[in-house]
Each structure stands twice: as C-alpha cells, then as structure tokens.
C-alpha positions as CSV (number, residue, x, y, z in Angstrom):
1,X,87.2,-93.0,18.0
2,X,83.8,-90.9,18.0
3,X,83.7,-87.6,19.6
4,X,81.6,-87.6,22.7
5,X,79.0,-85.3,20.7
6,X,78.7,-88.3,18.4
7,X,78.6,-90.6,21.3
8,X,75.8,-88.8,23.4
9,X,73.6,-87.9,20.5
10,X,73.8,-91.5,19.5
11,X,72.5,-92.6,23.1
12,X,70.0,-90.4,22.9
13,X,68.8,-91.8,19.3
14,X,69.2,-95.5,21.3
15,X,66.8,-94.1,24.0
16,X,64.4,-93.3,22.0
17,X,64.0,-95.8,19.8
18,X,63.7,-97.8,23.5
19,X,61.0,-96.3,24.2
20,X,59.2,-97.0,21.1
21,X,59.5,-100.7,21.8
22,X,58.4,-100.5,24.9
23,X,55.7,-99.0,24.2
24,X,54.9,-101.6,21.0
25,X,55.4,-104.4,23.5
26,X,52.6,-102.9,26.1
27,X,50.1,-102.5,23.2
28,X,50.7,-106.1,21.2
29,X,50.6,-107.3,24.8
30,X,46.9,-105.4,25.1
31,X,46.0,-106.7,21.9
32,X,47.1,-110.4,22.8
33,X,44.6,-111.2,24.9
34,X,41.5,-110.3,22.6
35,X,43.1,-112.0,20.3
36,X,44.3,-115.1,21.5
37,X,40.6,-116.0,23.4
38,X,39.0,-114.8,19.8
39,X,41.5,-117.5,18.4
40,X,40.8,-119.9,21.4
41,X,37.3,-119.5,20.7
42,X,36.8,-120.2,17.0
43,X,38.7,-123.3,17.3
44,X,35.8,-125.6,18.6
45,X,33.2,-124.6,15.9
46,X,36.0,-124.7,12.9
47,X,37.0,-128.2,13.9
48,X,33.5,-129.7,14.7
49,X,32.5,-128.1,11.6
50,X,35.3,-129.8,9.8
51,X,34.7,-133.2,11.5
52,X,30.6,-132.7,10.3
53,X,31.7,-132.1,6.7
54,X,33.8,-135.6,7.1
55,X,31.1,-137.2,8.2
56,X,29.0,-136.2,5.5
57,X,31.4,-136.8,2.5
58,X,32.0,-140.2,4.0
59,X,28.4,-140.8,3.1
60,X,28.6,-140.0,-0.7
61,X,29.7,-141.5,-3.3
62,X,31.5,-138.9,-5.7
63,X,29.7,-139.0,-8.4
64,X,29.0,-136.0,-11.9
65,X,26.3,-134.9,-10.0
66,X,28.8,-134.3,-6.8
67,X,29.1,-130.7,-5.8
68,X,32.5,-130.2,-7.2
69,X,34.0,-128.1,-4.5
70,X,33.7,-132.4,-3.1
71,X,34.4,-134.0,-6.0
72,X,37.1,-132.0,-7.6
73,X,38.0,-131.0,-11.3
74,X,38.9,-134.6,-11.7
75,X,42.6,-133.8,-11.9
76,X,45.2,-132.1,-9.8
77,X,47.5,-130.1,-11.8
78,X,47.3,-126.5,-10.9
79,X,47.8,-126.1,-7.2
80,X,46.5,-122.5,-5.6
81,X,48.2,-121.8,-2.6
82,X,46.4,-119.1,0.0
83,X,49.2,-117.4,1.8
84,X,47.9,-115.4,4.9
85,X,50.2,-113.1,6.5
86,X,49.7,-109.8,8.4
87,X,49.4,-105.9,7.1
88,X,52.5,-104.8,9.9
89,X,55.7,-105.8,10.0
90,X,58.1,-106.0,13.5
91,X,56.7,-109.1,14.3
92,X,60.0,-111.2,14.2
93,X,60.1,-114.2,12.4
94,X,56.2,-114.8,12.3
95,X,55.8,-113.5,8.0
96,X,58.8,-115.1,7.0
97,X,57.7,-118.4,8.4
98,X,54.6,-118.8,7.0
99,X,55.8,-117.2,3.5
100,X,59.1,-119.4,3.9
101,X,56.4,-122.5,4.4
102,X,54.3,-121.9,1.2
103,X,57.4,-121.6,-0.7
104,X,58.3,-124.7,0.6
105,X,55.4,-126.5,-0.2
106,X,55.1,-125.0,-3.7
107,X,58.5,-126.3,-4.5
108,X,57.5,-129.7,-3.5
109,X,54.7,-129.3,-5.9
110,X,56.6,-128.6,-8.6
111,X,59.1,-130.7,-8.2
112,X,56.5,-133.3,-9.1
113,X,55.3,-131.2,-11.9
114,X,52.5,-129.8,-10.4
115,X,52.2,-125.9,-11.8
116,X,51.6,-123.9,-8.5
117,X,50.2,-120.1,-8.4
118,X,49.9,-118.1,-5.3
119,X,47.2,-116.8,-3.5
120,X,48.2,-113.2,-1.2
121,X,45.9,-112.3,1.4
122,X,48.5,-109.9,3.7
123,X,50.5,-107.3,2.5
124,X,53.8,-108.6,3.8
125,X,52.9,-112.1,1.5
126,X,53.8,-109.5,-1.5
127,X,57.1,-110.2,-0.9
128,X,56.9,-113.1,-2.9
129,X,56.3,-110.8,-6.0
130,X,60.2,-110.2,-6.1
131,X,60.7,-113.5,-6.4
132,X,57.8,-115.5,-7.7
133,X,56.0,-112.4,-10.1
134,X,54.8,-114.5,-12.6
135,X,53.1,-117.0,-10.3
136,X,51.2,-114.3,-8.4
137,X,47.0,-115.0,-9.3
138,X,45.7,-112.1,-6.9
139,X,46.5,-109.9,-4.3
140,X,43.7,-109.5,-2.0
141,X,43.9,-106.2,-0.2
142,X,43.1,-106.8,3.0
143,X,44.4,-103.4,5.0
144,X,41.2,-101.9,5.9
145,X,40.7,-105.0,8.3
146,X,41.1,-103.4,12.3
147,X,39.4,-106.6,13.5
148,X,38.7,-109.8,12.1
149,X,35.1,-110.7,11.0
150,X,33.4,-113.5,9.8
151,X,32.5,-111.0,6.4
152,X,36.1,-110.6,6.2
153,X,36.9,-114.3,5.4
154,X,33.7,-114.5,3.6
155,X,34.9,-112.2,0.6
156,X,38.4,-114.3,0.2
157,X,36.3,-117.4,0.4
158,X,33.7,-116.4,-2.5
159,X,36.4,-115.4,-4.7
160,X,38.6,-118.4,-4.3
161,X,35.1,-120.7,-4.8
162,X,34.8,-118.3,-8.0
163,X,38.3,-118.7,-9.5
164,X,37.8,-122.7,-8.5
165,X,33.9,-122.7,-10.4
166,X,36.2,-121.0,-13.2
167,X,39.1,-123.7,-13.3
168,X,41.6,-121.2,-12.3
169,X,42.9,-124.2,-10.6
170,X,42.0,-127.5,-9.3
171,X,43.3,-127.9,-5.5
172,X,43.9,-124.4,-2.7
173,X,46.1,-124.9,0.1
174,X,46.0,-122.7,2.9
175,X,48.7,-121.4,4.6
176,X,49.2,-119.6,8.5
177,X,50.1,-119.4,11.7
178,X,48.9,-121.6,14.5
179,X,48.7,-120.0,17.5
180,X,50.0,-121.9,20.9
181,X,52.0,-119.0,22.8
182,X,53.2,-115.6,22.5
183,X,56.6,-117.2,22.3
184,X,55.6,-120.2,19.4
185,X,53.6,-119.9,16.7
186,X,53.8,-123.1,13.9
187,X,53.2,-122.1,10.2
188,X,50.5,-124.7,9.0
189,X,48.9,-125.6,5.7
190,X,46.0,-127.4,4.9
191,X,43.8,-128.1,2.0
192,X,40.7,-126.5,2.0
193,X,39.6,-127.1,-2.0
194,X,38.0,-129.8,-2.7
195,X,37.1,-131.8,1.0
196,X,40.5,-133.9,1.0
197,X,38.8,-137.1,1.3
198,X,42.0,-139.4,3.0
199,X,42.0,-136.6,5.7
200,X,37.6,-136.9,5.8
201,X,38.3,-141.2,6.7
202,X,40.1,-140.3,10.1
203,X,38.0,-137.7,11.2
204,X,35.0,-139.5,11.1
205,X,35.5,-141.6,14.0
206,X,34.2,-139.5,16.6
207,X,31.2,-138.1,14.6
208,X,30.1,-141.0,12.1
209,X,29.3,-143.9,15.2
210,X,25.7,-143.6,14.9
211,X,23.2,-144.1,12.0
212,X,22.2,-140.6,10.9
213,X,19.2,-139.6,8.7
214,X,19.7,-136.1,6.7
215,X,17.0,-133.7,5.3
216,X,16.6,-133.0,2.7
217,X,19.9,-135.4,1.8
218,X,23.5,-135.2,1.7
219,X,24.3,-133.9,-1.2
220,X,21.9,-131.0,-0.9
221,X,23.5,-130.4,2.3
222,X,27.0,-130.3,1.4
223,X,26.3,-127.9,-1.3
224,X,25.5,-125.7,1.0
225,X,27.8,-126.4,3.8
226,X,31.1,-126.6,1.8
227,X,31.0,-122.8,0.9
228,X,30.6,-122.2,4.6
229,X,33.4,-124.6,5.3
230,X,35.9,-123.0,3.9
231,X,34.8,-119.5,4.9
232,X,35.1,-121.2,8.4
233,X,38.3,-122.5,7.5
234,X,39.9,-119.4,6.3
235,X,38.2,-117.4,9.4
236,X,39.9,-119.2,11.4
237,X,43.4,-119.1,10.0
238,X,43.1,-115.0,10.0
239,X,42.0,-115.4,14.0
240,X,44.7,-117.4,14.2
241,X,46.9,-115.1,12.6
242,X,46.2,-112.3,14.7
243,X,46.8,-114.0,17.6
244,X,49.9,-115.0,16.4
245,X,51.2,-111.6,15.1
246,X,50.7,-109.8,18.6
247,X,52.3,-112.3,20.3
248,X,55.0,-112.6,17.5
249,X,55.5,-108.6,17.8
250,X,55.3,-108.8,21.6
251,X,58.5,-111.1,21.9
252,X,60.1,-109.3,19.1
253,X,59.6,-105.8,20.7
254,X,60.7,-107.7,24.0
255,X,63.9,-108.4,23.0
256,X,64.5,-105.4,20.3
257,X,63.7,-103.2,24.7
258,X,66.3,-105.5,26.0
259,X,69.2,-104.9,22.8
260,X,68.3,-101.6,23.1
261,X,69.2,-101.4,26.8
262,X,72.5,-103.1,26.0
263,X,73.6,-100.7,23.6
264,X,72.8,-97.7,25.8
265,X,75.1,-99.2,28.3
266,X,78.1,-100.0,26.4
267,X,77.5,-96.6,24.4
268,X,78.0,-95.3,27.9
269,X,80.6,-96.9,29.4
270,X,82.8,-96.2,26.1
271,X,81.5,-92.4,26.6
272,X,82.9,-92.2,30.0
273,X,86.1,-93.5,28.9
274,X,86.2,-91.3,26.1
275,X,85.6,-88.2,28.4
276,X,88.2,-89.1,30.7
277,X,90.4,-90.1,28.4
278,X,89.7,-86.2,26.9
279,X,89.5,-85.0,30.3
280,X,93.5,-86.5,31.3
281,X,94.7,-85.3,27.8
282,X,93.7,-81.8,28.8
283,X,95.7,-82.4,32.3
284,X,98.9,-82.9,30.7
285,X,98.9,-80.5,28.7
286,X,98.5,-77.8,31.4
287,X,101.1,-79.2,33.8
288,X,103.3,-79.4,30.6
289,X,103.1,-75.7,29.8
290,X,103.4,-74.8,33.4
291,X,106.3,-76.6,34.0
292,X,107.5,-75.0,30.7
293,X,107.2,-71.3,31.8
C-alpha cells in the first residue's frame, strides 16, 4: 500500500493536471465559436462554387485542348492523397480518424493496384511516416498558421496543381474532418484533381436548368476557375478542420476534467482509510505497552 506522502502528493499532481483541462476546455470552447460560424460560413460559397464548376464541365466535351486539371492525365494510376490534420494534439479521436480514413482509402487503392503517395498538410498527419515512409511525397509545414486564410490554402493548392502539371500523379483526394457538433465530427474525402465528372452529372440539377451563354467560353473559364476550385476546396476542409479540432479538444478536455475528478476522489477516500488505518495501528500499540508496564 502507498504511504499517505505518496498518496497526497499524488492528489495534488491529479489537481493540477485538473486544472489544466479545465482551463483547455474554457479556451477550445472560446475558440469554437469563431470557428465553427468561419466553418458555417464558407460552406455556401464552396458548394455553389462546386455546383458552378459542374455546370460548366457538363458543357464540354474533354477534348487535347481540355484544361487538364478537367480532363485528366488520361489514366489513373498514381493516386495523391491530401491528408489534413491539425498542428496540436489532445483533441481525442479527431487525428486518428481522419489519418485512420486516408489509410483506409489508400489500401483500397492498392488493393486494386493503384500506387498511392501521401500528401501531409498537419503535423500530427506525420504520423504516417512510421509507417508509410516511403510513400510520403511532401510534408507541408503548416505551424505558423494561428488562423486560417484563404492565402493559406492557396500555397497547398499551387503546389499540388504543380506536382499534378508535373505528373507527380494523376488523381488527389482530399481528406478531413466535417464539422456538425462539438461532440461529432465525420472524416471525409473527396476528389478534388481532375473535376470528377460522375459526381459533376448530379450536381448539375439545380444549376444547369436554364440555357446559359459564357464569355469569353467555357473552356477559357474553367482554366481559370479550376485553380480557384480547388483552393476553395481545400479552404474549406482546413475551416472545417478547425472547427472540428476545438470542438474535438473541447469534449476530450471535458471528459479528461471529469476522470480527473474521479481519481481525486477515490485517491482520497483510499487516503483516509490509509490514515486511519495508521492512525488505529498507532492506538494499539500504546494501550499494549501500557497495559505491559
């Protein structure tokens, strides 16, 4: 049995470590908010933005002359997947989803005997570097981030259309966390290179109803609004992201407070018992040597 020293310095170790995740709870709980209506908020233009860029690829016919982040390399054998993940860690389960989900989908990929490489944007993504170090094609540093900006997604999305103009690979997927509470967040994937044109047939519906003349033609207009869709796409995915972390961290901290709590009481109770169990030891042994003399 531990000695009540032991026992009380090891409460106090559990009280403070309470405290901490308290006060990590209060501040992901500040943070939340922002980020959630920043989330919230670049939803609307993401999706309309995708639907637009549906409508418009529904219109061409791929051709040599396509832009080729529409038309593709023509083959899809090398499959980049963009794994987004946070900076921080004590955010629960929310990194080891969405790395857990890109694995996932790479193994698919190869089991069909696709070759897959791995995209990190998040320093806990480098986890996959124990396991997958050979498939790693970049590590984008992304810790001087604070708050998410449009420039932010900009530089991943110029150097993924770079590696792509350079036939590093022939199809990116894209890989985070959807936001919908602090208490669920659902790792998703999409394709954001090339425009994946059965996903394009569905989503014109709402947007393709009317005859539409473009200027100066679609074509010109894609090559100019694909880049930006996939900026868009990946902006969003990092709002999402952050949105999903705090919330992630806040329920985590939550119930990290509440374990905490826990163990300080049975630590307690089992200090008591050892006290008084010290305390009646003691006892005896001074009625025993006074009824000796």
């Amino acid at each position: 049995m531990a000695s009540l020293k032991a026992l009380k310095m090891r409460i106090g170790s559990v009280k403070s470590t309470q405290k901490i995740t308290k006060a990590m709870k209060m501040v992901a709980a500040a943070k939340l908010r922002r980020a959630q209506e920043a989330a919230v908020a670049g939803r609307p233009y993401a999706e309309r933005l995708e639907a637009v860029m549906a409508s418009l690829a529904s219109k061409v016919t791929v051709s040599a002359s396509s832009p080729k982040l529409l038309a593709g390399t023509g083959k899809d054998q090398v499959h980049l997947i963009v794994v987004a993940t946070s900076e921080r860690g004590l955010a629960g389960a929310f990194n080891t989803n969405i790395v857990r989900a890109a694995r996932k989908k790479g193994e698919e990929l190869e089991a069909t005997g696709k070759t897959v490489r791995y995209y990190l944007a998040g320093k806990k993504g480098r986890v996959l570097k124990r396991f997958l170090p050979t498939q790693i094609a970049h590590d984008q540093e992304m810790g001087h981030i604070k708050y998410v900006a449009f420039s932010d997604a900009q530089v991943v999305a110029e150097d993924l259309i770079a590696r792509y103009e350079a036939g590093e690979f022939d199809v990116a997927h894209l890989f985070f966390a959807k936001f919908q509470s602090a208490l669920v967040q659902f790792p998703t994937g999409i394709q954001i290179i090339p425009v994946p044109l059965a996903a394009s047939t569905e989503a014109v519906a709402p947007v393709g109803a009317a005859a539409v003349e473009y200027e100066p033609d679609e074509e010109g207009l894609l090559a100019e609004l694909l880049p930006r869709n996939i900026a868009i796409q990946i902006f969003r995915a990092l709002l999402e992201n952050a949105a999903s972390e705090q919330g992630s961290r806040m329920t985590a901290m939550d119930n990290a407070t509440r374990n905490a709590g826990d163990m300080i009481n049975r630590l307690t109770v089992l200090y008591n018992r050892t006290r008084q169990a010290a305390i009646t030891t003691e006892l005896i042994e001074i009625i025993a040597g006074a009824e000796a003399l």
